[in-house]
KELOMAR-650431 format. One record per residue (C-alpha): z, y negated, x; residue in one letter. Coordinates in steps of 0.02 Angstrom, whole numbers, plus 50000, padded with zeros to 5 digits. Layout:
ZYXA
...
//
This chain:
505544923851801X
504514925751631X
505544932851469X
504474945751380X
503644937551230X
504864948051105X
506394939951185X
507654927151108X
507684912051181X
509164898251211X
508514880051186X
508474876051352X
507134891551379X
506174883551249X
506304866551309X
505704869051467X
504184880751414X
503684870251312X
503734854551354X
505004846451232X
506694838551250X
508274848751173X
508594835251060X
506944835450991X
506974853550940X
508874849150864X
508044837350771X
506614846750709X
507884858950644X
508574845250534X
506654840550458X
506024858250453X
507294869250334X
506104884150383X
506564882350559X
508334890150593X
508714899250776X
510134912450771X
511874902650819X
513134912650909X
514834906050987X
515084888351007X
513694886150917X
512054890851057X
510524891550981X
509594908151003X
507694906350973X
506704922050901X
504854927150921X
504664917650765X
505584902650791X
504594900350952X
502994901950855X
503524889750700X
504184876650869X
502484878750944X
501714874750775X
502764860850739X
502144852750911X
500524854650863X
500274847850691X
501524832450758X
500904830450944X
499084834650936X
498634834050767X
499394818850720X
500324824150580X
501644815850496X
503404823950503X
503274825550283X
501434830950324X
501784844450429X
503084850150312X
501924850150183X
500644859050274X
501864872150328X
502714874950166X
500724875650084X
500554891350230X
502144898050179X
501634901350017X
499864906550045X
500554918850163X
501824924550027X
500444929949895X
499074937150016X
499124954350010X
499074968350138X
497524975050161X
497164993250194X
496304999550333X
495485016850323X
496305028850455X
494795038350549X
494595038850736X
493415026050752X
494265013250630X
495965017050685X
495555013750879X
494624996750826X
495984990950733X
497484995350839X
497824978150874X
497704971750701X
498834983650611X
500174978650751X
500054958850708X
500144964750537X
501484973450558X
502284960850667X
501824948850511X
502754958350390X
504234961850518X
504334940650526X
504104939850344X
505804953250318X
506714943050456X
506454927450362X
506864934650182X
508464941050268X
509004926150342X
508674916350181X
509634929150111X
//
């Protein structure tokens, strides 16, 4: 059985879909300030949409990349903030434009949703 790519995830989910031991994603939380699952009762770690896709970054940059754990911090944080200044761009709404970009107003909007959800939990 498959979760639906919007659903939270407990580390054990995560660990086996991708790949990585539990402690290693415990541990990553340590390094990587930016990366903070939900923690309900008894303290279980509940992975959102984001957190999955900041994890699946991580591995990357680390695993595949060959970054450093302070370079990958570095390169995230240097996305972070590139991502914090860009701004939204406007897309004219006519029914040719607005059928051809369907699909990129939602990741936009699924951008800005991650970009709330993060300011929040800073917050």
């Amino acid at each position: 059985m498959t979760k639906d790519s919007g659903a939270f995830r407990t580390i054990g989910e995560l660990s086996k879909e991708l790949n990585i031991k539990p402690h290693i994603l415990r541990y990553w939380e340590d390094q990587f300030g930016m990366l903070q699952p939900l923690k309900r009762a008894g303290s279980r770690r509940h992975y959102r949409p984001e957190d999955v896709e900041m994890v699946r970054t991580i591995n990357r940059l680390l695993n595949e990349d060959g970054y450093t754990i302070k370079g990958a911090r570095k390169f995230l944080a240097s996305q972070k903030n590139q991502s914090a200044v860009q701004p939204i761009k406007d897309v004219p709404v006519t029914p040719t434009a607005q059928s051809a970009n369907d699909g990129s107003m939602l990741r936009e909007l699924k951008m800005i949703r991650a970009q709330l959800s993060s300011a929040l939990s800073q917050a």
